[in-house]
C-alpha positions in Angstrom: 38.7 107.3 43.0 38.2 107.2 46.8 38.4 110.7 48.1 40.8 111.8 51.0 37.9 112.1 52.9 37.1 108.3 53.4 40.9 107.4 53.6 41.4 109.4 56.6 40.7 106.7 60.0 41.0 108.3 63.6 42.1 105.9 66.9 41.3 107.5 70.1 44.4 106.3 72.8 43.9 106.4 76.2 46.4 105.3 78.4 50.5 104.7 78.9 52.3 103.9 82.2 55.6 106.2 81.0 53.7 109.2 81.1 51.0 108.4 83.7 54.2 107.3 86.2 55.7 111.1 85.2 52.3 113.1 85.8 49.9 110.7 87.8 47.1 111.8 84.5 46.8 108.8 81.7 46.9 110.6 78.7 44.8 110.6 75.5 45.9 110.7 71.9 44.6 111.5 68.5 46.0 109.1 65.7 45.2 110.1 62.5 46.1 107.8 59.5 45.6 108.1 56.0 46.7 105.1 53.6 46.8 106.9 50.6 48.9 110.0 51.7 51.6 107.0 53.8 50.9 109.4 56.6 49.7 109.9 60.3 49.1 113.2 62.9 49.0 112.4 66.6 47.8 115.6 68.7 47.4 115.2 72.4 43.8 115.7 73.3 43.5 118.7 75.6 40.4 119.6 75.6 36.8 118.4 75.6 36.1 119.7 72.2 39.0 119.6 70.3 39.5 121.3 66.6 42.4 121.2 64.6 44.3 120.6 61.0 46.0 117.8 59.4 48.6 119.3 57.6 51.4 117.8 54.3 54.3 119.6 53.5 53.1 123.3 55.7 49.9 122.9 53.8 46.1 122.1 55.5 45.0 118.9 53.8 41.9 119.0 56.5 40.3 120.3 59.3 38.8 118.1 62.2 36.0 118.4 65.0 36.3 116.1 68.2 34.3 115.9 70.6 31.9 113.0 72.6 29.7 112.2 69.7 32.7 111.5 67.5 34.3 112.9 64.6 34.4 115.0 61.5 36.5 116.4 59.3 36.3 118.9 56.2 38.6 118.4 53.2 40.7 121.7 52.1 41.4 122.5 48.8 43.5 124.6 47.1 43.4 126.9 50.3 39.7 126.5 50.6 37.7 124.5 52.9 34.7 122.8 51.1 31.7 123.0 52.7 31.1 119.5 53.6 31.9 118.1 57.5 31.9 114.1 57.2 31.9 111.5 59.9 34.6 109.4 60.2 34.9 106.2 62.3 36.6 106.4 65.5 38.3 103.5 66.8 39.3 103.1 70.6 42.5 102.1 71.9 43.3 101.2 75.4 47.3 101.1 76.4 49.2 99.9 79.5 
């Protein structure tokens, strides 16, 4: 059984003309995808290291760590975050 863990991929967007025209900033994006789960989270990124939770239904499925070096995320059970932090690939996306 593959564990949510490994199904969860990150892309890292950078760029859009709509919203760079509107604030002269291109923005960047956190797209989460998970196969298994026929989900995905986008969070704007905001800050240099960001933290957060994916969430199904109201309820924390995971927490993530972004930052330069890349990023890892911790699976939540039941409530009750394992202990584990595992690196996931990042994959980088560049948009007109």
């Amino acid at each position: 059984m593959v564990t949510l863990q490994m199904d969860i991929k990150l892309t890292f967007r950078q760029g859009g003309m709509w919203e760079f025209e509107k604030t002269g900033i291109y923005p960047e994006y956190l797209i989460f995808s998970s196969k298994s789960l026929n989900r995905s989270w986008r969070y704007k990124k905001q800050m240099h290291i960001q933290k957060g939770s994916l969430k199904v239904k109201d309820e924390i499925i995971c927490n993530y760590i972004f930052d330069s070096n890349g990023c890892k995320i911790q699976e939540v059970k039941n409530g009750i975050p394992c202990r584990q932090w595992v690196a996931i690939d990042v994959f980088f996306e560049l948009c007109d």
